[in-house]
KOLBAVO-711095 format. One line per 3 residues: for each residue x, y, z of N, C-alpha, C. Coordinates in steps of 0.05 Angstrom, whole numbers, padded with zeros to 5 digits. Example, Ala and Ser with C-alpha at 12.3 -4.5 7.8 and 13.67 -1.06 7.14 Angstrom:
<recs>
00264 -00114 00156 00246 -00090 00156 00264 -00066 00156 | 00257 -00045 00142 00273 -00021 00143 00258 00001 00157
</recs>
This chain:
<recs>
-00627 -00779 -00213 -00605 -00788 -00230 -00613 -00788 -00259 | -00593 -00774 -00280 -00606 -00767 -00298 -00593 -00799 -00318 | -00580 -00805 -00306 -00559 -00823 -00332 -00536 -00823 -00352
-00540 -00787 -00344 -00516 -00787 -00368 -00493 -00792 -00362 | -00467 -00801 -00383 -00445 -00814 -00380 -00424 -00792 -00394 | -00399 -00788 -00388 -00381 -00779 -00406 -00353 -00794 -00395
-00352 -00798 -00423 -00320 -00813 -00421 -00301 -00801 -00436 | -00268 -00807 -00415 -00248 -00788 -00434 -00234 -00809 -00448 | -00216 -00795 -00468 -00189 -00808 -00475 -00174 -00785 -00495
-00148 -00793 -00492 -00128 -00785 -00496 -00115 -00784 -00523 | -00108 -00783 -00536 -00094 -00779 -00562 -00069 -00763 -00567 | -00043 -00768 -00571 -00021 -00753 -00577 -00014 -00740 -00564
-00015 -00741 -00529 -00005 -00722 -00514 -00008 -00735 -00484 | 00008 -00734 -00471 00006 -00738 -00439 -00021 -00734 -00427 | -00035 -00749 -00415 -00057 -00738 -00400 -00056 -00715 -00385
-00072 -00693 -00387 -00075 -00674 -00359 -00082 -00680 -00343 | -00070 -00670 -00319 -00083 -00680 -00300 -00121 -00670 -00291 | -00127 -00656 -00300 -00150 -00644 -00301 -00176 -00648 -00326
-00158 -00678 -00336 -00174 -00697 -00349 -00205 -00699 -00344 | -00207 -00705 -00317 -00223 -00722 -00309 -00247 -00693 -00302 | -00239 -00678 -00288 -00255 -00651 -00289 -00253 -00651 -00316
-00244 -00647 -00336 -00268 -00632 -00357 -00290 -00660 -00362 | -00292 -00684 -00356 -00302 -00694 -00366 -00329 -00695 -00342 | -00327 -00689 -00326 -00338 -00683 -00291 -00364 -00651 -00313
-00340 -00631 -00320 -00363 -00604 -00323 -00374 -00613 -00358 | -00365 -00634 -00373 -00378 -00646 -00391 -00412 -00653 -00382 | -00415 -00672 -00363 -00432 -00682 -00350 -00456 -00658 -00341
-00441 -00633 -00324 -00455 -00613 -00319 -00471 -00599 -00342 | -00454 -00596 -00363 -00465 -00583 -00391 -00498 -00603 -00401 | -00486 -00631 -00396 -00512 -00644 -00409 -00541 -00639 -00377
-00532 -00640 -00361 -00550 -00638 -00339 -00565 -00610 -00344 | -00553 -00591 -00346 -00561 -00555 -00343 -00573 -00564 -00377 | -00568 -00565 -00401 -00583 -00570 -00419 -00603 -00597 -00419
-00614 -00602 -00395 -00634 -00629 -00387 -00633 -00641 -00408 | -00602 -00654 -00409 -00610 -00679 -00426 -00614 -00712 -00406 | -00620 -00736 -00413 -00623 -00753 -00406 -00612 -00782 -00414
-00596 -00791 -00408 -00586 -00826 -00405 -00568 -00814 -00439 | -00562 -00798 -00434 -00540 -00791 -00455 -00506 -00799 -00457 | -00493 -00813 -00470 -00465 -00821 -00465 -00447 -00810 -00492
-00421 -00790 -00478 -00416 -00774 -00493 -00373 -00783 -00493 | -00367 -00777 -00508 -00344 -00786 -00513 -00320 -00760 -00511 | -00305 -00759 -00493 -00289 -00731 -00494 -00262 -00737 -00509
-00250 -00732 -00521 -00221 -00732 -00527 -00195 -00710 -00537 | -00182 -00710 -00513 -00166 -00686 -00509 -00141 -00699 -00522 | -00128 -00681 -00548 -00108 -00691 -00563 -00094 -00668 -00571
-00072 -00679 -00586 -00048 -00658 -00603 -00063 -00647 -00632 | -00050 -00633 -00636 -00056 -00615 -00665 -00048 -00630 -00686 | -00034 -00647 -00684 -00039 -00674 -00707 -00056 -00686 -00720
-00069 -00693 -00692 -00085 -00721 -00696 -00113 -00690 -00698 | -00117 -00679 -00686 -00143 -00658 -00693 -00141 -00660 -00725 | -00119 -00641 -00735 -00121 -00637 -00762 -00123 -00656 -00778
-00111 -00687 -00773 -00121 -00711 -00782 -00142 -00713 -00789 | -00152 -00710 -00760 -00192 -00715 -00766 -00206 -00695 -00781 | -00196 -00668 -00781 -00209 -00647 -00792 -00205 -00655 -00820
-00187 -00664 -00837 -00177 -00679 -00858 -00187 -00700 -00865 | -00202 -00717 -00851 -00201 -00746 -00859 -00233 -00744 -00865 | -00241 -00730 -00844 -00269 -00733 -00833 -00287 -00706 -00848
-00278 -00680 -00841 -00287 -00659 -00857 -00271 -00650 -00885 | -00258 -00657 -00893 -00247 -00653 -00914 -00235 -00626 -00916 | -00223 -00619 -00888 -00215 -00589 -00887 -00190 -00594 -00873
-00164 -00597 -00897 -00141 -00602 -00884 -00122 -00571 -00874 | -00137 -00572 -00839 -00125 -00548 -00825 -00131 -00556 -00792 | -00118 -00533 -00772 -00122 -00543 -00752 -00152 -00530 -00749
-00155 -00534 -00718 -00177 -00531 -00716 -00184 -00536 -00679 | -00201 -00521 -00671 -00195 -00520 -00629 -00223 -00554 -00624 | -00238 -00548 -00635 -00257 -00568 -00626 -00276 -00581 -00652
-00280 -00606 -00650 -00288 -00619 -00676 -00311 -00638 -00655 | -00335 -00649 -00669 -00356 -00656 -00659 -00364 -00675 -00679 | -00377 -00700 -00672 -00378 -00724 -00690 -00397 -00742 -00674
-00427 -00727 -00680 -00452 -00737 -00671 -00462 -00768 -00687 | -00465 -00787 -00663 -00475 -00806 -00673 -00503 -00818 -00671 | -00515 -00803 -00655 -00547 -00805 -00647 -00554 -00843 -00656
-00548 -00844 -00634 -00559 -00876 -00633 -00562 -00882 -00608 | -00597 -00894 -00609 -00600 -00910 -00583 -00596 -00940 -00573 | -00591 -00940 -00556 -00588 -00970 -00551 -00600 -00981 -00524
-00612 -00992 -00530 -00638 -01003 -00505 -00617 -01019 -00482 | -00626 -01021 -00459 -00613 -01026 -00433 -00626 -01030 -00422 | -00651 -01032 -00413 -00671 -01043 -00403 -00708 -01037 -00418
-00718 -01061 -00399 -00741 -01045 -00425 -00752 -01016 -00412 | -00761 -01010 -00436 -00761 -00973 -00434 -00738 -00957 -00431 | -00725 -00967 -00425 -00700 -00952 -00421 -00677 -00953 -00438
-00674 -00930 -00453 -00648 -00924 -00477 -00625 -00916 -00465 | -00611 -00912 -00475 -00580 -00898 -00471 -00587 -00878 -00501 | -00569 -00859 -00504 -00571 -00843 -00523 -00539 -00838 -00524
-00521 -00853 -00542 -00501 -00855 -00565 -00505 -00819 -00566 | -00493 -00797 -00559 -00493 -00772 -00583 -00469 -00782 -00595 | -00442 -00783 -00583 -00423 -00781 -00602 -00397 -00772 -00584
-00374 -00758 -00606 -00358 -00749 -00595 -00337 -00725 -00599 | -00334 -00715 -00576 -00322 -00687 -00576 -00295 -00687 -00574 | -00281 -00672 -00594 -00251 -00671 -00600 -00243 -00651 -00586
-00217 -00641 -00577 -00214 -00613 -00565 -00178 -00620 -00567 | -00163 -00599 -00577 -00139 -00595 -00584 -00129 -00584 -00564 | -00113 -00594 -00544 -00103 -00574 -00523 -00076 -00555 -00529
-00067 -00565 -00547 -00056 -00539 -00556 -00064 -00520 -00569 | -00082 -00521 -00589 -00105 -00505 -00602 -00119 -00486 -00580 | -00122 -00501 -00559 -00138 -00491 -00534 -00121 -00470 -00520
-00096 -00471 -00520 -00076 -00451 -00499 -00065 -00435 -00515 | -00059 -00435 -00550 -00068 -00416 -00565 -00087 -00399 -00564 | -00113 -00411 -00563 -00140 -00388 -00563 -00139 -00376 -00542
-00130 -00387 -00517 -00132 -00368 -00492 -00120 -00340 -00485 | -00090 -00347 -00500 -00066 -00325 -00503 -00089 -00309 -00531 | -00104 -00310 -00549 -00101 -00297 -00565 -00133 -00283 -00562
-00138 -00296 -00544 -00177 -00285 -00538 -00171 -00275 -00516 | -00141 -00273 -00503 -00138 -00260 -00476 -00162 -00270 -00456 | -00164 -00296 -00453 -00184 -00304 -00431 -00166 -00322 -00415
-00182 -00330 -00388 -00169 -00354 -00387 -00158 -00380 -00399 | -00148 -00401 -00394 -00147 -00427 -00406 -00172 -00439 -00401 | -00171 -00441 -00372 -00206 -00450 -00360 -00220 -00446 -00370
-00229 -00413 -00377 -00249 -00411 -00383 -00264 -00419 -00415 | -00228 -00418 -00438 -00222 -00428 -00451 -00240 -00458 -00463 | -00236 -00478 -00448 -00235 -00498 -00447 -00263 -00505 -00436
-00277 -00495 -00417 -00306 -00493 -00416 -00321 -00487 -00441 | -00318 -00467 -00457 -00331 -00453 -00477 -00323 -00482 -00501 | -00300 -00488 -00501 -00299 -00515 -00522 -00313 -00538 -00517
-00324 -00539 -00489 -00339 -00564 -00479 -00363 -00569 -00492 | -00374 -00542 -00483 -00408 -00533 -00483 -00408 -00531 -00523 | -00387 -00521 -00536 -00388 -00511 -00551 -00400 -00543 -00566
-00377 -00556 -00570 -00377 -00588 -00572 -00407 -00598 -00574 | -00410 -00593 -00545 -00442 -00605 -00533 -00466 -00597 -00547 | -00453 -00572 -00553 -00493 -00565 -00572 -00480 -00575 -00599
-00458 -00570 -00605 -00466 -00589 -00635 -00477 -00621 -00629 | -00468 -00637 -00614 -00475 -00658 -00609 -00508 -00659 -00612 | -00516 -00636 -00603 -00555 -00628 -00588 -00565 -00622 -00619
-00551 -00625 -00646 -00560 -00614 -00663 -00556 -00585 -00678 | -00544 -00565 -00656 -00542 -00542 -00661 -00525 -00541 -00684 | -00521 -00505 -00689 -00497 -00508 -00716 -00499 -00473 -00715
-00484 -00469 -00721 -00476 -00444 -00739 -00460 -00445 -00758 | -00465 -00418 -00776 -00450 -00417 -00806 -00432 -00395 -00811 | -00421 -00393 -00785 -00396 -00375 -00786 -00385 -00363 -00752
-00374 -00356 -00742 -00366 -00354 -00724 -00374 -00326 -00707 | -00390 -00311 -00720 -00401 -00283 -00715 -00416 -00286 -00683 | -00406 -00266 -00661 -00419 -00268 -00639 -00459 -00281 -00639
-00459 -00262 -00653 -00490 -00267 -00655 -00510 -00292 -00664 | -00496 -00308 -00684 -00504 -00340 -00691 -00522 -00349 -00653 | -00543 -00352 -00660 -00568 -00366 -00635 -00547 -00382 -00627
-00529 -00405 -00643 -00519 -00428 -00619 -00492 -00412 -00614 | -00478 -00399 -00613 -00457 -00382 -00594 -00469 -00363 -00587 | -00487 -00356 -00583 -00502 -00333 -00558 -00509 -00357 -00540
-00513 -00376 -00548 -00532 -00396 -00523 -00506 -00404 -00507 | -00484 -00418 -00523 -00450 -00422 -00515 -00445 -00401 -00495 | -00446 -00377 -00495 -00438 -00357 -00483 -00463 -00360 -00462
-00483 -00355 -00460 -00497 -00357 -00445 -00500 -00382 -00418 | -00497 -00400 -00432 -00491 -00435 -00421 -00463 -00421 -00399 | -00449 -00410 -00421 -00409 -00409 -00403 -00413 -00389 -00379
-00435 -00365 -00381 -00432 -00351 -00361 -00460 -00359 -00333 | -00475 -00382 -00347 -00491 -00398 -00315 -00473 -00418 -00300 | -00447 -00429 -00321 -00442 -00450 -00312 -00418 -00440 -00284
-00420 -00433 -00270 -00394 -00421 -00249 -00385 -00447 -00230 | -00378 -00444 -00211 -00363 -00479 -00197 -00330 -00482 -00197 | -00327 -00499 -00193 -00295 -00503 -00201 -00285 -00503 -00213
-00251 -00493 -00213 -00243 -00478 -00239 -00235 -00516 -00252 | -00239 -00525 -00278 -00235 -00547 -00291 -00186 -00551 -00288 | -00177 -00532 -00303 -00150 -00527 -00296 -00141 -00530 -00271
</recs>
């Protein structure tokens, strides 16, 4: 048992029913990148409240598919034993069924790639533009094509 935790919530839109799976292949993402007693925050919302935050928070008033808001803090739970605070992952589900129609992929598969994507920024990662080749979207892509299982949708 590794410890790690992911929790959802909702913002500006009806829950999906397939809530609870992404927050299920959340969990898998931190396991396959061996992380440990990590608790991660999912939130699946409208293009509002995204661009809100992209606005409030990055100072980039536009939309935007997935936004990441690392808080790296531990908090002790027993002795020796931390929890690890990363933070939390935004994901626009309409943003999300746009990119699918326009990357011609699935939604699923869609929506995987925004998970993981999320997740390594959380891990620290970053890139400085969106170019296939940036190390942390080759690793994204790499992560999306080990991770196979049930479809999340």
């Amino acid at each position: 048992m590794n410890g790690n935790e992911v929790f959802y919530s909702i913002m500006g839109l009806e829950e999906p029913p397939w809530a609870q799976r992404a927050a299920d292949f959340a969990l898998s993402v931190l396991d396959l990148l061996e992380k440990r007693n990590w608790q991660v925050s999912l939130t699946l919302c409208d293009d509002t409240t995204i661009q809100a935050l992209n606005r409030d928070y990055r100072h980039i008033d536009a939309l935007t598919d997935v936004l990441s808001f690392p808080l790296g803090e531990f908090m002790p739970v027993e002795e020796g034993e931390d929890i690890y605070i990363a933070g939390d992952v935004v994901i626009s589900v309409p943003t999300l069924h746009r990119n699918a129609a326009e990357f011609g992929v699935a939604v699923d598969e869609e929506l995987r790639r925004l998970i993981i994507h999320g997740i390594l920024h959380l891990s620290g990662m970053d890139h400085s533009d969106n170019s296939p080749d940036q190390p942390m979207l080759e690793l994204q892509e790499r992560l999306l094509r080990q991770m196979g299982g049930d479809a999340i949708l």
